[in-house]
LOBAMAR-53073 format. One record per atom (N, C-alpha, C): x, y, z. Coordinates in steps of 0.02 Angstrom, whole numbers, plus 50000, padded with zeros to 5 digits. Example, Ala and Ser with C-alpha at 12.3 -4.5 7.8 and 13.67 -1.06 7.14 Angstrom:
506604971650390/506154977550390/506604983550390/506424988850354/506844994750357/506455000250394/
***
This chain:
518974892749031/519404894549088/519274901749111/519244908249061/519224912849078/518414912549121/517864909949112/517194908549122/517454909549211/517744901149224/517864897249280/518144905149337/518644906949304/519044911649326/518464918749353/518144920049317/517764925849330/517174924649389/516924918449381/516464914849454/516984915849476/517724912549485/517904913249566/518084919549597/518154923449557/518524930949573/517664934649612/517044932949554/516554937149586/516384931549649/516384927749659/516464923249743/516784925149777/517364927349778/517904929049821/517634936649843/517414943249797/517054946449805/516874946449863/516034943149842/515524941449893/515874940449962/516274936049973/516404933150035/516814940650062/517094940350027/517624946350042/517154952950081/516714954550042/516244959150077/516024958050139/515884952550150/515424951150201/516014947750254/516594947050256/516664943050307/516774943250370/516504950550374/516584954550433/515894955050472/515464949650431/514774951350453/514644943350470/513874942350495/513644935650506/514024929550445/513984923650457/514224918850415/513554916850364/513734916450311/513694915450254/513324910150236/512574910050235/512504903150209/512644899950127/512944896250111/513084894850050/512594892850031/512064888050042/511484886150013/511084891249988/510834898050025/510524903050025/510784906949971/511534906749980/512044909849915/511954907049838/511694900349859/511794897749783/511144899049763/510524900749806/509954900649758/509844908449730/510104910949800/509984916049763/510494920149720/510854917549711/511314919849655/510874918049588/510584911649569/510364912049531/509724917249505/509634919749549/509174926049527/509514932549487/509594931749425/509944935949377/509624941749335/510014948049320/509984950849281/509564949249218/509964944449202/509534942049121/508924940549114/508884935749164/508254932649166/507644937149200/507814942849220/507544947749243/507374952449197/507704954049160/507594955749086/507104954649020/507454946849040/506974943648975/506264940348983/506104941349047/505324942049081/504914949849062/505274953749104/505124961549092/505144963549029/505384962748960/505374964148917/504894962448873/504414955248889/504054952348879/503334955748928/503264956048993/502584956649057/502694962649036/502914970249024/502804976849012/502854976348956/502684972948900/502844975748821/502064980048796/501974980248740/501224983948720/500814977748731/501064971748724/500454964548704/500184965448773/500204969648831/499714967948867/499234974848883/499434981048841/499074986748857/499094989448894/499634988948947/499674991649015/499194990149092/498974982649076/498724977449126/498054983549170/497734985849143/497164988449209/496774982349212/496614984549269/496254979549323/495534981549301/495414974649274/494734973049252/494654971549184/495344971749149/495414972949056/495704966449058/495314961648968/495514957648962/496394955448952/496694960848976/497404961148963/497514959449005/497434961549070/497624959049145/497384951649158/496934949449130/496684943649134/497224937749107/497654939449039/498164938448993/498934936949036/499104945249067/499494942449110/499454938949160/498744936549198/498754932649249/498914924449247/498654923449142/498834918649133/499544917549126/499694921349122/500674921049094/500914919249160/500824923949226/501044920449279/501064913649308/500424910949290/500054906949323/500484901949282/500594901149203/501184897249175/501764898949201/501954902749198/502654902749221/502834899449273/502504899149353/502444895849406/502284886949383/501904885349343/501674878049318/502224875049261/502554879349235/503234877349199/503924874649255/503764878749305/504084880849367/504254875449408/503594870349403/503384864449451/503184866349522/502914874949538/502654877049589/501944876549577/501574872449641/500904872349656/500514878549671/499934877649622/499264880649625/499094881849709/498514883649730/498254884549807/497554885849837/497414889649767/496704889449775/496244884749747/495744882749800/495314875149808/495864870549777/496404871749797/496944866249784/497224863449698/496734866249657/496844866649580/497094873449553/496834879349582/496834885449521/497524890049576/497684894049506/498224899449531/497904904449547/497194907449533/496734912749532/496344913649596/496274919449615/495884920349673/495524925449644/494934926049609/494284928449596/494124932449639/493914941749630/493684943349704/493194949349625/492694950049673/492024956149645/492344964049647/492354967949603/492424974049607/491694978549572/491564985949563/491224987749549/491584994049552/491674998249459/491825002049444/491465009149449/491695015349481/491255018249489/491405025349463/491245028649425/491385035949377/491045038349410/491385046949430/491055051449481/490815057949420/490265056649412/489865063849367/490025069949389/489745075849382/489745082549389/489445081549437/489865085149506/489745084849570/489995091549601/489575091749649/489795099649673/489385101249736/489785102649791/489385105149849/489385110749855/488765112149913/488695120949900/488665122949981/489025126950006/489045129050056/488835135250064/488555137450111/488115146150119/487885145850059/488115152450016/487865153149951/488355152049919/488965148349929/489545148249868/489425139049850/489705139449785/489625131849738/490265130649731/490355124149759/491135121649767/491065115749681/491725114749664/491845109749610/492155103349638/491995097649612/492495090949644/493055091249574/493585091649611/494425091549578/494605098749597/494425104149605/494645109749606/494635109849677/493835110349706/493845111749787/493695106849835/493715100449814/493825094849865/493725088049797/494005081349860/493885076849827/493775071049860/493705067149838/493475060549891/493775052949830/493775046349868/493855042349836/493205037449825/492595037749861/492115035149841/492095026949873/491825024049854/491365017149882/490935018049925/490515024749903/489785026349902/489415025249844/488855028149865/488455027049815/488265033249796/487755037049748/487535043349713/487435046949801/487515053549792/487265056849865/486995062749845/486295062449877/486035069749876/485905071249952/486215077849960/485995080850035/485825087650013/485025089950041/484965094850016/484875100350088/485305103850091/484925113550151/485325105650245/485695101850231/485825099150291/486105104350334/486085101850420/486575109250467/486985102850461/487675108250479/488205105150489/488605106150570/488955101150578/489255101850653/489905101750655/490375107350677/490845106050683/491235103150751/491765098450727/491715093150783/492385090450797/492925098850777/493605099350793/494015093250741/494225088950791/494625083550738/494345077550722/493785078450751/493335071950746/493515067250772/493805065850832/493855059750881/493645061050939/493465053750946/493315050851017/493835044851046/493955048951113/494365043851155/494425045551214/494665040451243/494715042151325/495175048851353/495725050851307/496035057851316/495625064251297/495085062551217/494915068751214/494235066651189/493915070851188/493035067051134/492925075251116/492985074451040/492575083551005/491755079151018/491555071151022/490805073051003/490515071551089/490905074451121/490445074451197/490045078751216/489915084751176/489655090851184/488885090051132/488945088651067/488745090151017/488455084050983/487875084750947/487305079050933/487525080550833/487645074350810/487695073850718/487255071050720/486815066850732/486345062950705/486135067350643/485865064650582/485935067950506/486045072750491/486655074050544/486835081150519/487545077950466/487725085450444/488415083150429/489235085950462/489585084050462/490165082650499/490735087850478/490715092450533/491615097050460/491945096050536/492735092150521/493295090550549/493795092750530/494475093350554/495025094450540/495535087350551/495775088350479/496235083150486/496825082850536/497155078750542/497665076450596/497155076850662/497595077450702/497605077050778/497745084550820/497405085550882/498225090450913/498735088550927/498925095250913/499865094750931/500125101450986/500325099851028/500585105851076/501225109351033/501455114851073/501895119951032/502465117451025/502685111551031/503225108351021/503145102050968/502645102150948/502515095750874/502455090450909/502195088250978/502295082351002/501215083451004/501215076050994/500465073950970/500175072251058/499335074351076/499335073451155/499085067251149/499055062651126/498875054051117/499565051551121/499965052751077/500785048251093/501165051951124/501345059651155/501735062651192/502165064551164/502365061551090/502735064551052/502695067150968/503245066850930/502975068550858/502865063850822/502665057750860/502465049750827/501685052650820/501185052050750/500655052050756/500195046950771/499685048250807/499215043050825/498915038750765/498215036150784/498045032950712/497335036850716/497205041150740/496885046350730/496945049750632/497685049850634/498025054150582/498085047350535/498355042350552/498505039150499/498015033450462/497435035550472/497035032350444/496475036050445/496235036750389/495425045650386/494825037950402/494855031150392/494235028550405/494025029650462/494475029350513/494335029850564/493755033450587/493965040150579/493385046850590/492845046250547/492935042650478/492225043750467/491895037850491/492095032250498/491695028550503/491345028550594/491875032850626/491695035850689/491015039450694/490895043850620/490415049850634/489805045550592/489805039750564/489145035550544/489035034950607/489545030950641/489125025150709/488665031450738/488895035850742/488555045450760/487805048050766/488015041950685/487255045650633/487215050050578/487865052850563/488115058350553/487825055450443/487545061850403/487325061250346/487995059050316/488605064550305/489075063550285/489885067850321/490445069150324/490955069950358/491245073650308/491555079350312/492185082150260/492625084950313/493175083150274/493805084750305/494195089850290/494255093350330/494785099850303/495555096150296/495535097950244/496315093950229/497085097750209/497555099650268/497995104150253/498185103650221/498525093550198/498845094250135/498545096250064/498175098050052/497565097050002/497865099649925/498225103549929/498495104449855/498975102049842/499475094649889/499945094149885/499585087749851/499165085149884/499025078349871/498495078549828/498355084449790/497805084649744/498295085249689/498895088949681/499335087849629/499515081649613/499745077649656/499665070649640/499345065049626/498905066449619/498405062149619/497475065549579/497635071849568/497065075249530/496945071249456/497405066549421/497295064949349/496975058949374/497185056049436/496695049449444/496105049349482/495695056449508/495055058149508/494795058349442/495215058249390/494695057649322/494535053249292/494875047149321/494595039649276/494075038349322/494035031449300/493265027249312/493755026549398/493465026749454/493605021949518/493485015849535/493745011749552/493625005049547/493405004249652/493084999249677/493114996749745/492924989149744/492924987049796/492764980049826/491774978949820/491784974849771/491014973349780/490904967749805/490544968849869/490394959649917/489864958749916/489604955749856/488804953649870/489114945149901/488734942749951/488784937749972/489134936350035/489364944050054/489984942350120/489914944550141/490574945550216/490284945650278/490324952850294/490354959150227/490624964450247/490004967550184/489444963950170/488904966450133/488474970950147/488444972450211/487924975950238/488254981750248/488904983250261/489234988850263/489044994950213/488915000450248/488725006950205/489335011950214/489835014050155/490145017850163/489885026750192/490115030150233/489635035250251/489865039550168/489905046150154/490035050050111/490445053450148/490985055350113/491705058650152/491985063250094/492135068950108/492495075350064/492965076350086/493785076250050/494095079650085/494055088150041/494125093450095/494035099750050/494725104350084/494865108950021/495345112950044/495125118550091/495825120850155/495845126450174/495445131250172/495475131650108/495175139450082/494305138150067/494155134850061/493285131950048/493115131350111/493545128550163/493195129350224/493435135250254/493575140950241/493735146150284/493225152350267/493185151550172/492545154450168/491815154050187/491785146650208/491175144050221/491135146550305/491625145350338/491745147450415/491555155650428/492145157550370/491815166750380/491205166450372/490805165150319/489985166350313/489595163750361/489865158150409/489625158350477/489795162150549/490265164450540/490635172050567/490845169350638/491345162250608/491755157250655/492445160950614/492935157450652/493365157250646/493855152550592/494285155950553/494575151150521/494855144350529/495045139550499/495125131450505/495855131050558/496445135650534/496815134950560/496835139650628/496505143850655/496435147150697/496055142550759/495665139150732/495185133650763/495515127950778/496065125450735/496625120350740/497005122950797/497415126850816/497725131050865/497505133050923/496705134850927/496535134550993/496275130151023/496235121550963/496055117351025/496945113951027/497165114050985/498075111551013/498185114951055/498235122051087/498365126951131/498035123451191/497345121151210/497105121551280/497095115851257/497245112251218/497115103551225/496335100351242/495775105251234/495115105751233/494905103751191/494375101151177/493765100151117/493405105351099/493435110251049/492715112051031/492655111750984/491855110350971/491385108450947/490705112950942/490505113350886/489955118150896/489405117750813/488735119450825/488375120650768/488565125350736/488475125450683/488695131350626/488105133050599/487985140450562/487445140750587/487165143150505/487585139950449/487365139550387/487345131450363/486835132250333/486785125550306/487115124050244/486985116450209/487355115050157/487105107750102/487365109350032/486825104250022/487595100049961/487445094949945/487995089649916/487345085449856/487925085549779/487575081249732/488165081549692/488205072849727/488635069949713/488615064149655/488665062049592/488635058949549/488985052349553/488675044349535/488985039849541/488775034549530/489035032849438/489015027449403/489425020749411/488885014449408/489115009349446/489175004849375/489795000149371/489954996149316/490084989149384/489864981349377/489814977949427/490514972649372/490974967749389/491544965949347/492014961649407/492394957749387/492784953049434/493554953949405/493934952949458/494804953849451/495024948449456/495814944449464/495844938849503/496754940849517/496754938149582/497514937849611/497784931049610/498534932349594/498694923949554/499134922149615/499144916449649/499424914049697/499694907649688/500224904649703/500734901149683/501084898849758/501094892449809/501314889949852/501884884849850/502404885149904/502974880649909/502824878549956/502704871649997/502464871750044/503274867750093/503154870250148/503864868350175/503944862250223/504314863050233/504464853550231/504624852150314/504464859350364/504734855750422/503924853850445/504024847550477/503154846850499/502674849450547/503374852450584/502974858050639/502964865250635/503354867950580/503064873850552/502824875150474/502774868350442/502464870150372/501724875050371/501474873350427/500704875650444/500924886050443/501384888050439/501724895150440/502014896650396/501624902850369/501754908050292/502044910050276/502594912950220/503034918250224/502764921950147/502554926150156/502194928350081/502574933550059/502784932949984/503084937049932/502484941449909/502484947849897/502004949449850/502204955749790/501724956449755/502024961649702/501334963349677/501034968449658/500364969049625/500654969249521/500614966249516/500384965749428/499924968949386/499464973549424/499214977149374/499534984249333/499384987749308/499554996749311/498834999749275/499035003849240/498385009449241/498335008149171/498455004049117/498185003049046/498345008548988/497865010348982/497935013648903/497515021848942/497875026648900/497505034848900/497735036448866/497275040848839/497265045548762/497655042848746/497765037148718/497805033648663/498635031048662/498955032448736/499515029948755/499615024348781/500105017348770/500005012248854/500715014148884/500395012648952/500755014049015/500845007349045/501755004849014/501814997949011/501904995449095/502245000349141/502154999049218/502934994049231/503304997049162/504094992649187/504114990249240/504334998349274/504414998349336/503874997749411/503205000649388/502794998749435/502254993749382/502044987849424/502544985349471/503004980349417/503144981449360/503374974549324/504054973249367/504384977849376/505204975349428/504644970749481/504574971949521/504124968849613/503714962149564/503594962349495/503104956349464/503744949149450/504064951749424/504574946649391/505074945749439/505264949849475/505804947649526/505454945249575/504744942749581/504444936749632/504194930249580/504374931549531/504444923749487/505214922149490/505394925749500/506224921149522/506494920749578/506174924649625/506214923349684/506054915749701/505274914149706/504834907349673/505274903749653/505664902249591/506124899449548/506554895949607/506834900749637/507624901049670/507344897149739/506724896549773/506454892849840/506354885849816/505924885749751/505734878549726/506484875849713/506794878549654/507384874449654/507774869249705/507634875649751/507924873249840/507744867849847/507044868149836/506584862049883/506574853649822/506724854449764/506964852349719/507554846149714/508194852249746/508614848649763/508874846549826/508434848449886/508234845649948/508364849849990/508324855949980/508514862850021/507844866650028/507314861850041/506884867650055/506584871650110/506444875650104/506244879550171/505834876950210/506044877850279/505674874750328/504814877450335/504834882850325/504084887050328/503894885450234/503264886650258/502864887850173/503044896150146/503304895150079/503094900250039/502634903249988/502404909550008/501674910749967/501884916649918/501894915649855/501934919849809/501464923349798/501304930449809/500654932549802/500834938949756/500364937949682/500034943049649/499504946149629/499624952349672/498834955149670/498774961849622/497924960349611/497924967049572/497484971149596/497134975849572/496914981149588/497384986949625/497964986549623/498454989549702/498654997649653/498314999149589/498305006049589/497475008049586/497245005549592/496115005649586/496205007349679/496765006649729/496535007849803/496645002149832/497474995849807/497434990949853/496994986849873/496554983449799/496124981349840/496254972149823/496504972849774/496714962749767/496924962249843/497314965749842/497704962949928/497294964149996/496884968049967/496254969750033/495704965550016/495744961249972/495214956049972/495444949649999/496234948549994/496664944650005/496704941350094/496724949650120/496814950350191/495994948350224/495624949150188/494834948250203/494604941850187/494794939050139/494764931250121/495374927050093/495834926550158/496434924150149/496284916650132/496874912950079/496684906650082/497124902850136/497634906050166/497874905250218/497874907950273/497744905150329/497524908750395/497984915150399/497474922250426/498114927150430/498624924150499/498264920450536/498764919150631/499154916450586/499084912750537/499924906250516/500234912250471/499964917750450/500554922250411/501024924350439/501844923250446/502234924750471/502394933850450/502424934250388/502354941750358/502334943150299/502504947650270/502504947750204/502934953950176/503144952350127/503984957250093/503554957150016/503424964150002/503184968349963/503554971549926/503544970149842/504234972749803/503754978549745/503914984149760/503414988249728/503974993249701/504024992749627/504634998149609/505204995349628/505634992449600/506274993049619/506734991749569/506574993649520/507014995149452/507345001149423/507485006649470/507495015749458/507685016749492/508065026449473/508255027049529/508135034149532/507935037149609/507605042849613/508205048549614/507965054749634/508465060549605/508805060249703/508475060049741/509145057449797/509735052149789/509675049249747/510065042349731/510535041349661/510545048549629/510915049049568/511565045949547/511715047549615/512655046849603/512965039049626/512175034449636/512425027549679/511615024349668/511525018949627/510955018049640/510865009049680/511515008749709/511535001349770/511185002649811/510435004349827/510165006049864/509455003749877/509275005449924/508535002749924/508115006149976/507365008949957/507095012250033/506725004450055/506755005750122/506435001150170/505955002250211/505285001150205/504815006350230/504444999450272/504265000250352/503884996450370/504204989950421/504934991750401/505134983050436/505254984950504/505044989450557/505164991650619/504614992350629/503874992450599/503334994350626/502954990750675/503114981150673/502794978550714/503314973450729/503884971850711/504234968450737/505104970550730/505334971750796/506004969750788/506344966050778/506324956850786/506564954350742/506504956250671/506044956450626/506144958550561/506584962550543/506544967350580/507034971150563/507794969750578/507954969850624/508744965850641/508564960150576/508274954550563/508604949450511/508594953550444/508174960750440/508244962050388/509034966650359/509334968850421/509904972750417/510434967350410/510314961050462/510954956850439/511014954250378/510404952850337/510364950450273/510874952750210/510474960450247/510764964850199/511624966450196/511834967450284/512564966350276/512924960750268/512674955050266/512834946850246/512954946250190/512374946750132/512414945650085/512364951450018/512054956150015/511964962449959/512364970049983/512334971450062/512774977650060/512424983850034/511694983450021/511394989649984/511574994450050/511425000750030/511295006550069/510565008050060/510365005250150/509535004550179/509175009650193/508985014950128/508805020750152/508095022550187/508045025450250/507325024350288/507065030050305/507135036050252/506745039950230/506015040950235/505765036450194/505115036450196/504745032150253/504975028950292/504825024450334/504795030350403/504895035650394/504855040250438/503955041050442/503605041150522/502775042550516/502645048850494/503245056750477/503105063050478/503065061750375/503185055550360/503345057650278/502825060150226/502755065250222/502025066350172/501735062150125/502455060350101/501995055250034/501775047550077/501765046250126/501215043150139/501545035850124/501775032650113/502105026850073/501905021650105/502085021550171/501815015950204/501215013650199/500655017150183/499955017150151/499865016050108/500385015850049/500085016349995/500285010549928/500385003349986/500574998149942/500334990649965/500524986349950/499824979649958/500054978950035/500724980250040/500834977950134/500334978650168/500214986250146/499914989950209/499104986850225/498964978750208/498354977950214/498534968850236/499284969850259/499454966050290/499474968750351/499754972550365/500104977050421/499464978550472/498614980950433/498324979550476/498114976050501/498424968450501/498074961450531/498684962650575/499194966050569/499744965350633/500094959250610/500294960950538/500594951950509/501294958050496/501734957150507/502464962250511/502544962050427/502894964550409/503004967550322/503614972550312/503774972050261/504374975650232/504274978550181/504374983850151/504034987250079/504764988650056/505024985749999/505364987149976/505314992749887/505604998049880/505585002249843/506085005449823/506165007949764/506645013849738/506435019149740/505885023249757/505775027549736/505545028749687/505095036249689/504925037849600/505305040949558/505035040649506/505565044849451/505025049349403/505585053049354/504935056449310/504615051649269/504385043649258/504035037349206/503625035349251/503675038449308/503055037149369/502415038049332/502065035149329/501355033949303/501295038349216/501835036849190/501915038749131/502205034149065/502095034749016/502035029748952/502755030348935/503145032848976/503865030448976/504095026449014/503855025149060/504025018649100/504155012749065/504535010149036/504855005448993/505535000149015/505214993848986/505924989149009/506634992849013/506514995048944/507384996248922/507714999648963/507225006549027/507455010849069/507755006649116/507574998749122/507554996649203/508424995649198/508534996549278/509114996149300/509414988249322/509604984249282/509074975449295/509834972849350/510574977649357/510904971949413/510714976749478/510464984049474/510104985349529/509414979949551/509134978949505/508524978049522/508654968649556/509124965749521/509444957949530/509584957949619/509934964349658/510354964849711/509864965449741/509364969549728/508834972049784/508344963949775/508284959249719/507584955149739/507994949849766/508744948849758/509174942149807/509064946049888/509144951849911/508914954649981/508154950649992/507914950449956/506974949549972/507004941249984/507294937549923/507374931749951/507984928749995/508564931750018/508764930750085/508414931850135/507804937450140/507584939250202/507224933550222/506774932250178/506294927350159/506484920850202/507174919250156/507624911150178/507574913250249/508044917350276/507834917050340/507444918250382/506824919650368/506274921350398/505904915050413/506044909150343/505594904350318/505854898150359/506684900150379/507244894050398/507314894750471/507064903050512/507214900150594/507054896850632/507204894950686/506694890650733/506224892650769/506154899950799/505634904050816/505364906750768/504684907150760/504294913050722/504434918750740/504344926450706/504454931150739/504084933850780/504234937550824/504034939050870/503594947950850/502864947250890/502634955750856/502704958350924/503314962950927/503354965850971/503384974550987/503134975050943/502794984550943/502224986250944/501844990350975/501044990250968/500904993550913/500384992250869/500224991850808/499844998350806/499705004750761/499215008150745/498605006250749/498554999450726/497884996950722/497434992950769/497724993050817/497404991250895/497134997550932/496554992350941/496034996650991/496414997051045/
***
């Protein structure tokens, strides 16, 4: 009785919260209620323990958990997808360790980790006594061109990162302090200054000690990339790209008896001009780069939906499952990244099949997608987006659960919360169903912080969405934030916050239900960064 009594009081709750908001689906209520704490728990306590070493991508451990998923889903009674038997999607990588490397500009000898760095999917580079061209921000477009003046053919390339900006922070491509994709994507420019001719490209990079603090311990492992022998992206030659600090290019500028980086930044934002010009010291690059050739696999798991004129349309869950393994002799179990975003899309899964089970199933197909490589540089999911087993046109979108078991030092005093990064970027519907969801059924506080384009740390970039987002397939990144177990061997089940983490993955599968259950697809109605 007391049991009976405590469901109805936390029902009454629920309704109680919400009844000031959209109506309530009870079906939607009942599945996802069953997405619990416990069972959230007693997954995570098990997928982050030591038995898997901390899952790196490419270690027979990761291989281990892929099988565990792949059961769990087949215990599940959710169908396989690939060639219609396997849960595995097989993709080529090639591990690559960067040796003692060091460029030399005039007569000074730069270090890689100290005075620039790069992420690689090149190959070894020697450039020896090259001229170099400077070539402002390194774009071309119909508003501005730095290379209308000035010839790279094997030369090499010194740019400044971002864009201009007039004296009011408004960018002269968007008119305002929205950045172009000039800024939000560095392929752009280099792969701008190959089509050129250009030997190799370095970038003066303002942020450079902000984002070298973060990320300087993972210039020291092995690098992992996408190896395509056999495809349609084989012939592709990455150019060689540096980003270097401030101060390396200002000495190198004085000894050409130019002007400093930011002085040069300022007078083409000031006249909104291009210049561009030879420099009139040369420079030479030896760059080190050991190749290990090795295969990953992303485990995929389908519900397929039952209306007959939109089963042919996607709604994909995803979570990457790998983390960074074992160092000096620690494992880095990845609780929280991604084991919360891993296990709360096996019960997500759970809570759709059931549906469809007991005759509630979603009108659209659901695609459970776990990818790995997504701390090696996103690349399970960038192999995913490149050899989808489902058309990207039938992907309706995809809701990305990365971290959401913690809670960051903005969020101390309340951790009902959740950042939301991405669900305004290409569609407004998404976003409206994603706010009613939230005031319908969970009530979190939708913090959109990072979903800001001025945010340094970059977020929107830096998770499997974002390789959705450039097919223009709409996405939601759901996150907590970091904490101090952020990429550290404290990251552990026992920390996770599991009825936070329960509230935020029933949001992912309400969004889902209704994303999966309307009668229109959504609509992409924002222009995308990633359009020409």
């Amino acid at each position: 009785m007391k049991i009976l009594l405590k469901l109805a009081l936390a029902l009454m709750c629920v309704f109680h919260v919400n009844h000031s908001f959209a109506q309530v689906d009870s079906i939607a209520l009942k599945y996802g209620m069953s997405i619990t704490p416990e069972e959230l728990k007693e997954h995570l306590f098990y997928f982050a323990s030591d038995a898997f070493n901390g899952r790196d991508t490419g270690s027979p451990d990761l291989k281990r958990a892929a099988a565990y998923l792949a059961e769990q889903y087949k215990s599940q009674g959710i169908a396989p997808c690939v060639n219609g038997v396997s849960y595995f999607q097989e993709y080529p990588l090639k591990q690559v360790r960067f040796g003692e490397s060091s460029i030399k500009l005039a007569d000074s000898t730069y270090i890689f980790r100290k005075d620039f760095y790069t992420f690689g999917g090149f190959e070894n580079v020697q450039i020896q006594n090259s001229a170099i061209v400077f070539a402002g921000f390194g774009i071309e477009d119909a508003k501005y061109n730095d290379y209308a003046n000035v010839d790279v053919k094997d030369k090499v390339v010194l740019c400044l990162s971002g864009e201009p900006m007039d004296s009011e922070g408004n960018s002269i491509f968007t008119g305002n302090t929205t950045m172009s994709e000039w800024s939000e994507d560095f392929r752009m420019k280099r792969d701008l200054a190959a089509k050129k001719g250009a030997k190799a490209i370095l970038f003066v990079d303002e942020n450079f000690d902000f984002i070298l603090e973060r990320i300087g311990y993972f210039l020291d492992q092995p690098r992992m990339a996408l190896d395509y022998p056999n495809a349609r992206m084989e012939d592709e030659v990455v150019l060689p790209y540096f980003f270097i600090s401030p101060k390396m290019a200002d000495q190198y500028l004085k000894a050409c008896k130019s002007k400093s980086s930011e002085k040069l930044r300022a007078k083409i934002s000031k006249s909104k001009k291009p210049k561009s010009f030879l420099l009139k010291r040369n420079m030479s690059v030896d760059m080190k780069v050991d190749k290990e050739s090795f295969t990953a696999d992303n485990v995929l798991c389908f519900i397929e939906g039952t209306d007959p004129e939109l089963k042919n349309e996607v709604v994909v869950i995803s979570a990457h499952y790998d983390h960074v393994g074992v160092m000096n002799g620690k494992i880095y179990n990845g609780a929280d990244d991604d084991g919360s975003g891993t296990v709360s899309a096996i019960e997500i899964g759970e809570a759709f099949i059931n549906a469809k089970k007991e005759g509630h199933g979603s009108k659209r197909s659901i695609l459970i997608l776990h990818v790995s490589g997504e701390e090696k540089g996103l690349l399970g999911s960038e192999w995913y987006s490149e050899f989808p087993i489902f058309p990207l046109e039938n992907t309706v979108c995809d809701l990305n659960i990365d971290m959401i078991g913690r809670v960051d030092d903005a969020h101390k005093d309340n951790d009902k919360y959740v950042y939301v990064i991405g669900s305004d970027k290409l569609s407004t519907d998404l976003h409206k169903i994603s706010e009613k969801t939230n005031s319908t059924y969970t009530n979190l506080a939708l913090d959109y912080t990072y979903n800001s384009p001025d945010d340094p740390n970059r977020f929107y970039y830096r998770s499997d969405h974002y390789n959705f987002a450039k097919h223009n397939i709409p996405v939601i990144f759901y996150f907590s934030g970091v904490h101090e177990d952020y990429h550290q061997p404290g990251d552990d089940a026992e920390k996770i916050l599991y009825d936070k983490m329960s509230i935020i993955a029933r949001l992912v599968f309400y969004t889902a239900w209704e994303v999966a259950n309307r009668d229109e697809k959504l609509v992409v109605d924002v222009k995308s960064d990633f359009e020409n």
